[in-house]
N, C-alpha and C positions, 0 to 999 in steps of 0.2 A: 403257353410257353413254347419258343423254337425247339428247344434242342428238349432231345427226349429221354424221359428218365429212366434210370438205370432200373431194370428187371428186379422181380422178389429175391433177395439174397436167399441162400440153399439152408441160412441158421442165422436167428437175430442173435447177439449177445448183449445182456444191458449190464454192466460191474454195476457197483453201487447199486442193485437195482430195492432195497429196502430204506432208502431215501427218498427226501421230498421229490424229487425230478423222477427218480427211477418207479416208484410207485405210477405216479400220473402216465410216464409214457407206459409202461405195462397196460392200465390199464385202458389207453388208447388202442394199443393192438390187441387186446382184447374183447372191446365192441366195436374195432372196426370202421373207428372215427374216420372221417371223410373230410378232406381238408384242401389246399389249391395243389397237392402232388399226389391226388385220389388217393386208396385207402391205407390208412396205414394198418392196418391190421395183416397178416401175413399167413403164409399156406404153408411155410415152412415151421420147423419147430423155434420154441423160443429158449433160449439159457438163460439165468440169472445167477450172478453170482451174491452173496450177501457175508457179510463179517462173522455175523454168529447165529449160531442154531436158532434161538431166540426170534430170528427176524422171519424165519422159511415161512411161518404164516403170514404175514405183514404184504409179502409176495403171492402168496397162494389167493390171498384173499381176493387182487386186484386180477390176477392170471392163474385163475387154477388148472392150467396145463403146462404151466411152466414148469421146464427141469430146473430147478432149485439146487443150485452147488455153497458147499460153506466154506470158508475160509479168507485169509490174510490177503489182499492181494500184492504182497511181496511174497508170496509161498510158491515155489516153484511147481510144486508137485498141485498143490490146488491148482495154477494156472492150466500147466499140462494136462489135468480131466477137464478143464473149462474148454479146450481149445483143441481138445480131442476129435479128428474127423470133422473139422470147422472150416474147411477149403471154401471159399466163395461166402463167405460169414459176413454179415454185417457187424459191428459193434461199436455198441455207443456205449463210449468210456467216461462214466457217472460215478466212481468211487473215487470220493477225496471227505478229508476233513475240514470244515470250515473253523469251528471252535473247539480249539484244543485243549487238553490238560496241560500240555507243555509245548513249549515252542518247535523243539525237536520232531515234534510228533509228525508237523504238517509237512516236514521234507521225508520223513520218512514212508508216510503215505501218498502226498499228492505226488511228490517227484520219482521216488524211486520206485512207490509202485504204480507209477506212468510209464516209466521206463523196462519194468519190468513184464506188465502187459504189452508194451509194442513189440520186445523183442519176444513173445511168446503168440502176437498174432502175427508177426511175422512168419516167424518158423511156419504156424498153421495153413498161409494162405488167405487170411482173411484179405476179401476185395476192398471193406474200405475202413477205418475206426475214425470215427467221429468222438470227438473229445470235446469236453465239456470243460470250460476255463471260467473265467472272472473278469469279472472288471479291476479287480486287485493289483494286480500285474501292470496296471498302468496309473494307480495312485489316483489322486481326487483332481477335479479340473480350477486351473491355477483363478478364473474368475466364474462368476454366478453363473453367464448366459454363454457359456463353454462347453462345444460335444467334445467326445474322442471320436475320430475318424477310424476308419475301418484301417488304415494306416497307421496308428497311433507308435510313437518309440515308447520302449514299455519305461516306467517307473512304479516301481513295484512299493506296496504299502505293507510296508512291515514284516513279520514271518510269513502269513499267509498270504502276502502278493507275491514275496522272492519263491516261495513253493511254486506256487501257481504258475509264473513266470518260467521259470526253469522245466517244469511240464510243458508246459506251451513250446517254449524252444526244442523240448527233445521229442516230441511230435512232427512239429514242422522240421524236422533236420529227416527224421525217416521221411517222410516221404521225398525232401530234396534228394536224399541218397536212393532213391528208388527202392527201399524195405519194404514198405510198406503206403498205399495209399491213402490221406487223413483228410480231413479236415476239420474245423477249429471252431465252437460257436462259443461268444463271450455273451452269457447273460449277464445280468447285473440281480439285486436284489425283487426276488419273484416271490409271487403269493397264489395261494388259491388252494383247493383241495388236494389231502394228504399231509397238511403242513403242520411242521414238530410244533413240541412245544412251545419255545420259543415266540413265535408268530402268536400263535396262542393267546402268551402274555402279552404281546405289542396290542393285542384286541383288547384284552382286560383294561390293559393300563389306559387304552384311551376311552374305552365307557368310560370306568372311571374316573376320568378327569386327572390323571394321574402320570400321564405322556409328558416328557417332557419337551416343549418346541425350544428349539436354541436360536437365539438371536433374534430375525426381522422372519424368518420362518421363508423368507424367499431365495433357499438354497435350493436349487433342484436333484430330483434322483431319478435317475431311469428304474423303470420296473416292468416287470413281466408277467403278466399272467401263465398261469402254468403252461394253460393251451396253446397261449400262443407259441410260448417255446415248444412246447411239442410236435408245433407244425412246423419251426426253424431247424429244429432235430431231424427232424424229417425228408425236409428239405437239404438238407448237411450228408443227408446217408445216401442221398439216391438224386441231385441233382449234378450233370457234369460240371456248371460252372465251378462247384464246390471245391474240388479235387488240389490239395494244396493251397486252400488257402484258409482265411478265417475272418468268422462275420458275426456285426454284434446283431443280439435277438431281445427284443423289448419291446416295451408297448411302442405305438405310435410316434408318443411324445413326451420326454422328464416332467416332472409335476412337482413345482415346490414344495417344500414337507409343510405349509398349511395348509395347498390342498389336498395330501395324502391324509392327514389327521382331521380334517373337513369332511372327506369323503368316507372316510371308516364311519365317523361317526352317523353320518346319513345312511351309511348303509346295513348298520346295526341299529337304528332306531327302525329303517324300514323293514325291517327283520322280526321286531314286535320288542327290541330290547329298551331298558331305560339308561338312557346315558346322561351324564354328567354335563352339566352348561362348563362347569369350571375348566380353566385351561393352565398347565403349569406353565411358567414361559422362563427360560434359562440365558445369563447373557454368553455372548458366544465364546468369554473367556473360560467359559467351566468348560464346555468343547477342547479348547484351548488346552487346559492344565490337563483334562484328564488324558485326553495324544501324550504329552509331556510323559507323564506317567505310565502310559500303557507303553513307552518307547524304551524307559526306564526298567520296565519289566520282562520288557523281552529279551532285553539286552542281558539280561541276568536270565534266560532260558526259561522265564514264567509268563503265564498268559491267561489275563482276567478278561472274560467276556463282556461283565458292564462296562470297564472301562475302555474296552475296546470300541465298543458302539458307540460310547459317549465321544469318543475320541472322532470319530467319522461324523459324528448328527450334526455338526455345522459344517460341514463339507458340502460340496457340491460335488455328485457325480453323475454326472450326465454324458448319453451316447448318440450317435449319431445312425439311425437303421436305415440308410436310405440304400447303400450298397446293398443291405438284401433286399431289400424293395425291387430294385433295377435288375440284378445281377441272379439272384434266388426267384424272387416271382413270391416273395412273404409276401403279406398279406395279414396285418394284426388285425385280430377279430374283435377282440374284447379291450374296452376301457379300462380306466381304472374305479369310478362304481359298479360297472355290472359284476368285475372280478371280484371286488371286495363283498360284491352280497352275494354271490357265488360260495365265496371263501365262508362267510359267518352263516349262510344256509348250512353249508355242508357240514359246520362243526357244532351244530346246532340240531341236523340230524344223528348225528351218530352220538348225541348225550352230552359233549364237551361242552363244560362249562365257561361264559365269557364274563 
């Protein structure tokens, strides 16, 4: 790469850091992963903030030298010890909700305690916050063989795209106004070690034969391996092209959801599991009805998870990563079988049943 990257920040900060992302990057600078912007692992100290007491091990486990802080991240006084003596601070801004109890919930955490962390790494000093967004914020792609471009105008899907959206713009407005220095990385749906329950069940459901595929199955989705985004993270905190802008991080290349439910299952039979021949297969109006529904529900301030999934599983969302490719110096390491047997290794060691 030309231009040279920016020195060890003086304090890392990860929010969210007892989430699927914030786990994995801990434990990257942790042992010290080595990736195409050399180590991320750090000589300075590390912060983690986490929602509740509950989590401080979930942290410790993956970085046990991490100062560990608890709290809301709309609390001002939590923020103020997170961001206490943080001058020249890195921070990668990882605390949001995806699936909510209520609709309300996702503005009140992903936006306003977005908002509420910039103007408190402002105040600090921190040199750069890297924010962690969605693909949400720009809705599903209107045909099958459709990226979003690093350009994209946002169209936001539902609660949790107008949240995400509204963060994403009051990030990039600090650093327009010179507050604060950011930049913006949009994963899309990522897997691999660390991952909630959730993902869990998506494993279950398809040994079992019990997935369901909606339509002709050749919708595509971008996905990410944990790592790789870890290395787009990375690449976000400490390269200068970054600075003010924002770039999507994913595998390679979108994979239709036949061969995502193709390749789990090869990669859980290569794992020693018995999987299911059976395949459920959905027509794309039950996609169809349950959007309808789950539009229905939020519009009334409630929000069901299945049918919000169902509502997206004949969608198309697919990204375009070639601006970090050119512009970052990415570099996706990992497929989407080696991640997935990555993923059902890893939950396979630690006793999780699939």
């Amino acid at each position: 790469m030309s231009e040279e990257m920016l020195a060890d920040p003086s304090v890392t900060i990860v929010t969210g850091a007892s989430g699927w992302f914030g786990r994995a990057y801990l434990d990257a600078l942790a042992r010290g992963r080595t990736d195409g912007v050399g180590p991320v692992a750090r000589t300075g100290p590390v912060r983690a903030l986490v929602a509740h007491p509950a989590e401080v091990p979930d942290v410790l486990e993956v970085h046990p030298g991490a100062e560990v802080h608890v709290g809301d991240v709309t609390d001002a006084d939590v923020l103020r010890r997170l961001f206490d003596d943080a001058s020249g601070a890195s921070l990668v801004h990882a605390a949001g909700v995806i699936h909510a109890r209520r609709v309300a919930d996702f503005e009140r955490v992903n936006h306003e305690g977005t908002r509420h962390v910039i103007e408190a790494a402002s105040r600090a000093g921190v040199r750069r916050l890297v924010h962690l967004s969605s693909n949400s914020p720009f809705g599903t792609n209107a045909l099958v063989h459709d990226e979003f471009r690093q350009d994209e105008p946002y169209q936001p899907y539902l609660g949790y795209g107008q949240s995400k959206m509204r963060a994403e713009i009051a990030v990039r407005e600090a650093h327009r106004a010179g507050t604060l220095e950011t930049a913006v990385v949009r994963p899309p749906w990522f897997y691999g070690p660390w991952q909630p329950e959730r993902q869990t069940t998506f494993f279950t459901l398809v040994r079992r034969g019990r997935f369901p595929l909606v339509g002709s199955g050749e919708q595509r989705r971008s996905m990410a391996y944990v790592d790789n985004l870890v290395q787009g993270v990375a690449l976000a905190e400490r390269h200068p092209a970054a600075a003010g802008r924002a770039f999507w991080i994913a595998d390679e290349r979108p994979y239709p959801m036949r061969e995502v439910v193709e390749t789990v299952k090869r990669a859980l039979r290569d794992e020693g599991l018995e999987v299911s021949e059976r395949q459920v297969r959905l027509p794309a109006l039950a996609s169809e009805v349950a959007e309808r529904v789950d539009r229905v529900l939020q519009g009334r301030g409630m929000y069901h998870q299945e049918m919000h999934v169902m509502g997206e599983m004949g969608k198309t969302i697919a990204c375009d990563v070639s601006a970090s490719i050119e512009q970052l110096g990415y570099r996706p390491e990992f497929s989407l079988y080696e991640g997935m047997r990555r993923a059902v290794a890893w939950c396979r060691g630690r006793g999780i049943a699939l």
